[in-house]
C-alpha atoms as one frame of an Amber mdcrd trajectory, in Angstrom:
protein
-209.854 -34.069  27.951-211.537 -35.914  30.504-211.925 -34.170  33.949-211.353
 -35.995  37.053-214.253 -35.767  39.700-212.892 -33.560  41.847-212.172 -30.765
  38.877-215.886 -30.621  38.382-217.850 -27.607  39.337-221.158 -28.030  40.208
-222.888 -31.481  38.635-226.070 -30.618  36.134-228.001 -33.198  38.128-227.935
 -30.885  40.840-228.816 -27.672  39.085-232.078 -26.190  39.584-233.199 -24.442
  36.514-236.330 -22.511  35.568-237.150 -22.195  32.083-239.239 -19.451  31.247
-240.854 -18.048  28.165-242.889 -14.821  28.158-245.332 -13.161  25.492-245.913
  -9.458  25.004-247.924  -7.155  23.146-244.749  -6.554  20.928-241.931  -3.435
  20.996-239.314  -3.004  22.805-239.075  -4.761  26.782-239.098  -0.709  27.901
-241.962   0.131  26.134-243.740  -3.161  25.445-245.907  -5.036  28.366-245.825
  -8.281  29.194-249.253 -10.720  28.747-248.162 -14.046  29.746-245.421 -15.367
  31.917-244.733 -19.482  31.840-242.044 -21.359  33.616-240.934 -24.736  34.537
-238.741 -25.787  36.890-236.544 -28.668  36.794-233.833 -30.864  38.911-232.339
 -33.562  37.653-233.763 -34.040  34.116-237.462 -34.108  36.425-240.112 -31.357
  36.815-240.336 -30.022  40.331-242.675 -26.965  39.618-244.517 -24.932  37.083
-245.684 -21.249  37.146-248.166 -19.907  34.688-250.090 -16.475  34.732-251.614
 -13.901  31.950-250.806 -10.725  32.514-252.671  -7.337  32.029-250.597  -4.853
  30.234-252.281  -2.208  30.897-253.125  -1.352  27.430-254.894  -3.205  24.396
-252.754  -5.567  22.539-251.754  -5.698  18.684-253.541  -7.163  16.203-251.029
  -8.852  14.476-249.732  -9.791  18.382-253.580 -11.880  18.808-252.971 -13.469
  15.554-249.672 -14.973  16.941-250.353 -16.268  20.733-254.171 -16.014  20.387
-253.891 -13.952  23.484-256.956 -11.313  23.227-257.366  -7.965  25.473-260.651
  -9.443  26.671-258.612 -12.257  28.320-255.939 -10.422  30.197-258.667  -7.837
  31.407-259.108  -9.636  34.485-255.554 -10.832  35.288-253.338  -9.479  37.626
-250.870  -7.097  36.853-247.509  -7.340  36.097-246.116  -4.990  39.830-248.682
  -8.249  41.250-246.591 -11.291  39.147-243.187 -10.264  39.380-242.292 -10.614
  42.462-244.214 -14.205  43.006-242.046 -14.996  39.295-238.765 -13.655  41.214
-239.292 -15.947  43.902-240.201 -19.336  42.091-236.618 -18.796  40.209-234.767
 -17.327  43.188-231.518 -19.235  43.119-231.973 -21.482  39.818-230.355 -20.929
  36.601-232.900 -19.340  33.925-233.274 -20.839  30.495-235.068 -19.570  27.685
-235.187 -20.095  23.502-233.465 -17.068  22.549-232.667 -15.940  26.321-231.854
 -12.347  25.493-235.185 -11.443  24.424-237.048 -12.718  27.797-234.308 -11.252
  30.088-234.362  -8.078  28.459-238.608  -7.832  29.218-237.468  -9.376  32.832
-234.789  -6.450  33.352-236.786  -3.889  32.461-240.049  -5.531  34.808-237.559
  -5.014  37.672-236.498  -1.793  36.178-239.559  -0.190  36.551-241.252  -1.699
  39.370-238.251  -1.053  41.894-236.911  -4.919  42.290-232.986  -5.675  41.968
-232.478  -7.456  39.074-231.107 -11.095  40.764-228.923 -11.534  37.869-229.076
 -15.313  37.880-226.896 -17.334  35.325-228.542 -17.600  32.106-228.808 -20.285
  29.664-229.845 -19.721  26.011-230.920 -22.892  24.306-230.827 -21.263  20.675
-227.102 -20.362  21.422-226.747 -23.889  22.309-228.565 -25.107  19.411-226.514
 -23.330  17.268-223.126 -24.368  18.550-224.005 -28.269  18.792-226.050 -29.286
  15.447-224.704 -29.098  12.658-226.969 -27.734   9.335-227.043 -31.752   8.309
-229.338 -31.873  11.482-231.396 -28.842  11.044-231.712 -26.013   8.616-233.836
 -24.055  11.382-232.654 -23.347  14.849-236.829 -21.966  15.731-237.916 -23.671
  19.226-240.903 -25.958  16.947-237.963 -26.751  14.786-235.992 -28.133  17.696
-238.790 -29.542  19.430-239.461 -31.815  16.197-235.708 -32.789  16.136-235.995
 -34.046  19.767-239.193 -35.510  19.979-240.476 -33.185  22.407-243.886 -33.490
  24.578-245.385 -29.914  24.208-245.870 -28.424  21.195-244.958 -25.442  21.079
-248.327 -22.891  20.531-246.770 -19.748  21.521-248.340 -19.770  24.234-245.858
 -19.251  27.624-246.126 -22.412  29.768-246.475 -24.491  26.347-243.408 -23.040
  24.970-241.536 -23.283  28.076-242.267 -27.050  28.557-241.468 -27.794  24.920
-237.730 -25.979  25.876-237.236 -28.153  28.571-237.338 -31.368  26.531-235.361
 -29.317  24.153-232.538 -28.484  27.101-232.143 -31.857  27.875-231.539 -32.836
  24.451-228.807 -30.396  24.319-227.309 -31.245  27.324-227.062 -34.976  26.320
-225.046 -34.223  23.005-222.725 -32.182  25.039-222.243 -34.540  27.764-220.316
 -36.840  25.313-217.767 -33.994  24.587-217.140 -34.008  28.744-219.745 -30.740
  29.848-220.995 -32.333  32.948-221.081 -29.568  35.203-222.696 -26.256  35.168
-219.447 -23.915  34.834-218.525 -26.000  31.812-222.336 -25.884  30.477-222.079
 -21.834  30.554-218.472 -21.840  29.422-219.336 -23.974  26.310-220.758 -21.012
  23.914-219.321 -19.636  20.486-216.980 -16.898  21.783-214.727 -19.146  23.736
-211.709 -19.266  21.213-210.081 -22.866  20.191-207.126 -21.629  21.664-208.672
 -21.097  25.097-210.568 -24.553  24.876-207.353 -26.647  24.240-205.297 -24.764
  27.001-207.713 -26.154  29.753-205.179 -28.733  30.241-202.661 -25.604  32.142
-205.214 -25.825  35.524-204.948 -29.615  35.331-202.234 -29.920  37.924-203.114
 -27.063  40.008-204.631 -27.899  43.401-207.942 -26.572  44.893-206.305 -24.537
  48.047-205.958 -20.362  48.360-202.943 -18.897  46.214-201.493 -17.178  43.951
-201.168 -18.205  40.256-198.751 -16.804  37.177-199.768 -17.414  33.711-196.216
 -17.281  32.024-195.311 -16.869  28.425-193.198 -18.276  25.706-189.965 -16.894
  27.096-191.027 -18.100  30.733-191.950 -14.010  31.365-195.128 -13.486  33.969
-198.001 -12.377  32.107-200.415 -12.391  34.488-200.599 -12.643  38.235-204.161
 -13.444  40.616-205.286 -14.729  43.783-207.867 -17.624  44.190-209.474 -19.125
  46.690-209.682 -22.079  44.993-206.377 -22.427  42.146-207.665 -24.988  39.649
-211.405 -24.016  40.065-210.174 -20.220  39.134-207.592 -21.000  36.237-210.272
 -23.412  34.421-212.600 -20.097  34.286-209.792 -18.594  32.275-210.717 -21.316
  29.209-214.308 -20.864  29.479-216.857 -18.598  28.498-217.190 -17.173  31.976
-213.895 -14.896  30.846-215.322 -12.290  28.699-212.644  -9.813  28.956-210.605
  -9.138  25.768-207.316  -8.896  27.258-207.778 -12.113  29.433-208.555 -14.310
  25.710-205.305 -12.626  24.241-203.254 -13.459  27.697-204.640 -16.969  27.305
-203.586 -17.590  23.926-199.909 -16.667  24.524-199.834 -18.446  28.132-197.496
 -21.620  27.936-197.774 -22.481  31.219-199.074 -21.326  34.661-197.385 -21.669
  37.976-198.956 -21.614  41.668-198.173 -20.178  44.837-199.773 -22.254  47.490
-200.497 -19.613  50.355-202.403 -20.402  54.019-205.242 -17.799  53.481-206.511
 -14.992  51.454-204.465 -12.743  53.217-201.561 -14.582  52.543-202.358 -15.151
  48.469-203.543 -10.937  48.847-199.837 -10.315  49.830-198.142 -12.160  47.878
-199.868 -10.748  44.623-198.946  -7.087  45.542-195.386  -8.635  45.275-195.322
 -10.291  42.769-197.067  -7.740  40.833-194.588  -5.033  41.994-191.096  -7.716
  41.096-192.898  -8.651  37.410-194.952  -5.822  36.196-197.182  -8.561  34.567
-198.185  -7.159  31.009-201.718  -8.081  31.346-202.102  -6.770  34.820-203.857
  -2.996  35.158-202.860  -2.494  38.573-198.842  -3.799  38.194-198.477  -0.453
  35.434-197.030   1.264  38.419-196.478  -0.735  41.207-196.002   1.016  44.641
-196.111   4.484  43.077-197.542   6.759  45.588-197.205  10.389  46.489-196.590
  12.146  49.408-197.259  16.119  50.500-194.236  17.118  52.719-192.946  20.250
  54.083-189.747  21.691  53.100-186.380  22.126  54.436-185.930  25.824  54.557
-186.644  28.601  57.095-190.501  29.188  55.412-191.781  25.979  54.613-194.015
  25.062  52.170-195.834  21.948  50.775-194.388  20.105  48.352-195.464  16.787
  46.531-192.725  14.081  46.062-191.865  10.538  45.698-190.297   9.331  48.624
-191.820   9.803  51.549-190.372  11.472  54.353-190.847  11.704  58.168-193.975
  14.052  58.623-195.433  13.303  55.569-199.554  13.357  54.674-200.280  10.474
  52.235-199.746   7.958  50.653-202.005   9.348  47.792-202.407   7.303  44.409
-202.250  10.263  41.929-200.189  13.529  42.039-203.436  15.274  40.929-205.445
  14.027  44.307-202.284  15.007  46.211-201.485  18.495  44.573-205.355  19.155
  45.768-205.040  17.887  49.270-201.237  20.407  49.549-203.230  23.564  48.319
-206.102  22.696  50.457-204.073  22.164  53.540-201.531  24.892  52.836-204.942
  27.688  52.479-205.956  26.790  55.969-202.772  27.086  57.515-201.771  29.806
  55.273-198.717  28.972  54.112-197.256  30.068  51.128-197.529  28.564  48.218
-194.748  30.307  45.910-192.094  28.193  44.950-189.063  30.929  45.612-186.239
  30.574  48.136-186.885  33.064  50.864-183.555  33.257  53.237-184.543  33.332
  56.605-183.936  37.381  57.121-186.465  37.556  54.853-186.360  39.863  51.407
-188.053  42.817  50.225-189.879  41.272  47.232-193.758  42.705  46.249-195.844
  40.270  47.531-198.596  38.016  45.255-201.841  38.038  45.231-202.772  35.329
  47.702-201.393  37.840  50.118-203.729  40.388  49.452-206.323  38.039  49.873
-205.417  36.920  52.685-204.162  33.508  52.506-200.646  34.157  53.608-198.476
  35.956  55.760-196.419  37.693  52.215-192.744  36.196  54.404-191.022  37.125
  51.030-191.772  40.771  51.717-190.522  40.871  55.130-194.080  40.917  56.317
-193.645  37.524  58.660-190.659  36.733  60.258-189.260  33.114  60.826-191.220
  33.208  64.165-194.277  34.789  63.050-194.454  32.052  59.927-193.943  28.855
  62.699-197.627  28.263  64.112-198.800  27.465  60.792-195.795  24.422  60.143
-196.606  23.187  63.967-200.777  23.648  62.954-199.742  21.579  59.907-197.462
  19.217  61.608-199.531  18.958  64.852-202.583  17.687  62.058-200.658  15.503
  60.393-199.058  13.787  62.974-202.697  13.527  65.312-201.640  16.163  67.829
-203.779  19.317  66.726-207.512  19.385  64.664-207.290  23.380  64.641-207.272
  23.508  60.729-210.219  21.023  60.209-211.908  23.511  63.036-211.190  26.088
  60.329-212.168  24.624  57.605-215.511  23.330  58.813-215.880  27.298  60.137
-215.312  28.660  56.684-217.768  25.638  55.285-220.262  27.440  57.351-219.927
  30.726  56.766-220.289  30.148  52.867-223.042  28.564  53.508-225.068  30.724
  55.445-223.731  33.511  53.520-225.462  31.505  50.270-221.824  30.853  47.934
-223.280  27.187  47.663-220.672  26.580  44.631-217.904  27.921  46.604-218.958
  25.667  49.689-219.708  22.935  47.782-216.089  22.986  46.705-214.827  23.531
  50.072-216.186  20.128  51.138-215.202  18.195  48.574-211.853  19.446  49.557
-212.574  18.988  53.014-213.564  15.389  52.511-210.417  14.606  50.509-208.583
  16.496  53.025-209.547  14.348  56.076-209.623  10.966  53.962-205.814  11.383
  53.450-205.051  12.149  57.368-207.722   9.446  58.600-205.508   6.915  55.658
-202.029   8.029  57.224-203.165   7.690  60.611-204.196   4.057  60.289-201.509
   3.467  58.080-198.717   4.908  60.048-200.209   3.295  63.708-199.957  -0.259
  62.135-196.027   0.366  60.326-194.919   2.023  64.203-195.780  -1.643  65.753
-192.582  -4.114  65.779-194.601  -7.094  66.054-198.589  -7.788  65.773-200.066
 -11.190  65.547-203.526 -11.075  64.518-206.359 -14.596  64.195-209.375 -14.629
  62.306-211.932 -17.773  62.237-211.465 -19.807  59.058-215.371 -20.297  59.363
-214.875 -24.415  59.810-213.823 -24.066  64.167-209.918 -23.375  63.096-208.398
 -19.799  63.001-205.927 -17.959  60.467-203.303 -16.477  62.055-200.971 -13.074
  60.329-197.626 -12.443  61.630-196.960  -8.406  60.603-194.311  -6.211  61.310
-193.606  -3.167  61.193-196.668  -3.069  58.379-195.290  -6.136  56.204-197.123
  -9.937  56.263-194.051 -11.660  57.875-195.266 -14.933  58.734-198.795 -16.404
  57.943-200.455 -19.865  58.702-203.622 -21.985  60.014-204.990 -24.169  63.020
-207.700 -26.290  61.884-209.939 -27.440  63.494-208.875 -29.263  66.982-205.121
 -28.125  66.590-204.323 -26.356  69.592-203.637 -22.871  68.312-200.940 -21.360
  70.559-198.257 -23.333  69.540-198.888 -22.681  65.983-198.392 -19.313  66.860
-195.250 -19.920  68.430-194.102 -21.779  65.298-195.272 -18.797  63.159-193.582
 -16.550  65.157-190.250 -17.876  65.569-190.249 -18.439  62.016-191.710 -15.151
  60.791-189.224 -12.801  58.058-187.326 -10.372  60.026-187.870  -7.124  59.143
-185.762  -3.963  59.770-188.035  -1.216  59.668-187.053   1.846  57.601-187.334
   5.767  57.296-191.066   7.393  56.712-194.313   7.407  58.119-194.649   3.631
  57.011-191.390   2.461  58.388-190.697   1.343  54.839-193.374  -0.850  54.308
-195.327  -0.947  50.875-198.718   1.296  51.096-201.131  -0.937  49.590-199.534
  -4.364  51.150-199.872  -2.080  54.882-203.466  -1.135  53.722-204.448  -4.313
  52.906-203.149  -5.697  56.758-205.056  -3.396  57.718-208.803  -3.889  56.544
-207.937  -7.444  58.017-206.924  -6.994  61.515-210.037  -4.736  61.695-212.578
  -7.128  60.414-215.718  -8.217  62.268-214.076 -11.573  64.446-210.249 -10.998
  63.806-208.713 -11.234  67.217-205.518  -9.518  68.009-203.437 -12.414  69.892
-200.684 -10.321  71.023-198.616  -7.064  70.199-195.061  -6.003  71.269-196.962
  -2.637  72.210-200.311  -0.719  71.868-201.815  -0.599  68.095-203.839   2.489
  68.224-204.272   5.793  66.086-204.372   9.225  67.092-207.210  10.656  69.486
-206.761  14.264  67.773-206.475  13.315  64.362-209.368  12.546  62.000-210.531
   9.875  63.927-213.528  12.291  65.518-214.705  13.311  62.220-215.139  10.351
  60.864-218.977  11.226  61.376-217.935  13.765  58.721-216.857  11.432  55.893
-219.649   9.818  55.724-220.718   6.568  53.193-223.324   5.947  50.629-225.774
   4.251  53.000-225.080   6.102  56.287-226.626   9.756  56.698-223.557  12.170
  58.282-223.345  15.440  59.415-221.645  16.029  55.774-224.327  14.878  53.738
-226.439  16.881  55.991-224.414  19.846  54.979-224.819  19.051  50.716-228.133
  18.715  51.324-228.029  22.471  52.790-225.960  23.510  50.024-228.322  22.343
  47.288
């Protein structure tokens, strides 16, 4: 099939690539060193740069290794080292695609160079010409698939002397070779260059024609089976541009070939914006449960830590979610922790027996002799003596009271300096899980309590995407390009926007992860809030102060400063 211009990825004439060819004293890449790096780079079927070095190893090389390349310890004694070359080899193929005759060889030295001298591997696209090789000529054309074999077939320049910048020079003739027998089968760009290798099925390959119709705008697309059933639902910034990947190598994953190969046809949801085609997925996942979706197993199922309805409270984990409630947590597990945690440091019990509220003459447990609560089913607390640790609990949860994360941060440090470093270690990690779930409902909550929040973000072209959201739900969503006056767009969006009653709960009703994912957009770096039927803001005595406490993986917090105490 014949793509039309505007289907094509990126042209090969305007691919950089650098092909590259090391030698090495033999062994594996961890243990083995590198003697010779050579690259070319080329644009446009012309050479625009070459990069040639020995290498010292830092050790003698083989024998049998001198025999092959001719490469002798005596001549790598005074080249530079490898901690020297890399990063000067990083930089000449910074941004290109690599190529190289049996590609998994050199990148595997390359990795481990970067590996062990402290440089991210860039993870460039990768071309392997003997892969190539081997999926375009046939054995009537060659009984050997070796780099001189292929550089006899197409007539190439260098001669290859296993040597690096020979070898490398003799693979770009042998490249271009390749890429003119598979232009003639229509691989003219370079997504359909890297998506035409041996494990892209048949089945895959003919299906291309399912993106053909699909336009190039944000959405969301459905890959639907023989009975018309969804089996798959995803966002794109680009619809046709993302299906196509789906038929070409680029998809590696198992499930995603299988998906493919029952797909009949796939359908498109043209949204205005990311946000928009983000939405819409959550759902669509949560009306289909799409077969080949992880996340659409269970869709919307959260859980909730509430307090009972009975004259001595306790936590309890449920389903629906109730006025008051800490969450929404994703597992039961993560929420069970985050009850127990919450119900030691307010003391509550934790016994699942109904205790009328003249209390009853039962022995208490354990936990009481510990400590950790007030025994009410013995008659030791009263109804009145039990209620400052439901309004401590309440008062946290709702952004009124910190007393219990004061607690818990004093019992942190009195393990610590008392040397329990297990014991405290485990008290932070529930600490941290502990003030992740009230800092979550918090946010959560403040965004569901607002009727009506318009929120703009720059598109990144002069024009701004505007979000309609009420009550924590996308009602309305749209664009001003560039020029378009924006206001009345807003207006439009506005008076057109879902209506939407809000509901019982801390979220008003609204979905957790669709509320969520508002969220991280109205708080982006540039989004503007427009206007707001009243004040979006979250709780001044909640988590919000200890967020210093969380912490993150590149940000050193009073928390980390604590682990670090702890051992």
């Amino acid at each position: 099939m014949q793509l039309a211009f505007d289907e094509l990825g990126t042209p090969l004439r305007d691919v950089t690539f650098v092909v590259v060819d090391l030698e090495t004293t033999g062994g594996a890449p961890s243990d083995a060193g590198i003697t010779e790096i050579g690259a070319v780079k080329v644009r446009g079927g012309e050479v625009v740069g070459e990069f040639a070095t020995l290498v010292d190893p830092g050790g003698p090389i083989p024998p049998q290794v001198v025999a092959l390349t001719g490469i002798t310890t005596a001549m790598v004694r005074a080249a530079p080292r490898l901690d020297r070359v890399l990063p000067a080899f990083l930089e000449f193929a910074a941004g290109a695609v690599l190529v190289a005759h049996n590609a998994r060889f050199d990148t595997a030295f390359l990795r481990a160079a970067c590996d062990t001298h402290g440089y991210p591997w860039p993870n460039p696209a990768v071309v392997c010409t003997l892969t190539l090789s081997r999926r375009v000529l046939g054995r009537h054309e060659t009984r050997s698939h070796r780099l001189s074999a292929l550089a006899t077939l197409f007539g190439a320049r260098t001669t290859p002397t296993h040597r690096a910048l020979d070898d490398a020079k003799a693979t770009v003739d042998v490249l271009h070779g390749l890429l003119e027998r598979i232009g003639s089968l229509g691989v003219q760009s370079l997504e359909e260059l890297l998506g035409y290798l041996p494990d892209v099925t048949p089945t895959q390959r003919r299906k291309r024609h399912l993106a053909a119709h699909l336009p190039g705008t944000p959405g969301v697309y459905l890959f639907r089976g023989p009975s018309d059933e969804v089996l798959y639902v995803g966002t794109a910034s680009d619809l046709r541009r993302r299906v196509r990947q789906y038929f070409t190598a680029s998809e590696g994953r198992g499930r995603m070939k299988e998906m493919v190969s029952v797909a009949e046809r796939v359908e498109a949801v043209e949204c205005a914006h990311s946000l928009e085609a983000g939405v819409r997925e959550l759902r669509l996942l949560a009306a289909h449960r799409p077969a080949y979706n992880r996340r659409s197993r269970n869709p919307g199922k959260v859980w909730w830590v509430a307090l009972t309805d009975e004259p001595f409270p306790r936590l309890s984990v449920v389903r629906r979610p109730r006025d008051g409630a800490l969450g929404p947590f994703s597992s039961r597990n993560r929420a069970t922790t985050v009850a127990d945690t919450l119900a030691g440091l307010a003391r509550l019990r934790t016994c699942t027996r109904r205790i009328p509220a003249a209390g009853s003459a039962e022995a208490p447990c354990v936990l009481a002799e510990l400590g950790r609560c007030g025994a009410p089913c013995s008659g030791a607390q009263t109804t009145v003596d039990y209620a400052p640790s439901v309004r401590l609990v309440t008062g946290l949860v709702e952004g009124r009271d910190t007393t219990l994360l004061h607690r818990g941060h004093d019992q942190l440090g009195e393990l610590a300096a008392a040397q329990h470093f297990e014991r405290a270690a485990r008290r932070r990690d529930e600490l941290v899980a502990l003030l992740r779930a009230v800092a979550k409902r918090h946010r959560l909550a403040a965004l569901a309590s607002v009727a009506e929040l318009v929120g703009a973000a720059p598109d990144g072209a002069g024009g701004w995407e505007f979000a309609v959201v009420r009550h924590g739900r996308l009602a309305s969503a749209g664009v001003a390009r560039r020029g378009t006056p924006p206001l009345p767009v807003v207006d439009a969006l506005v008076a057109s926007a879902e209506t939407v009653l809000p509901g019982t709960g801390p979220l008003r009703g609204a979905n957790a992860e669709e509320t969520a994912l508002l969220w991280r957009w109205l708080t982006r770096p540039g989004v503007r809030l427009v206007r707001s039927s009243q004040p979006w803001a979250e709780p001044g005595h909640g988590a919000g102060p200890w967020r210093d406490w969380l912490g993150t993986a590149d940000t050193a917090t009073d928390l980390e400063r604590t682990a670090d105490a702890l051992g």
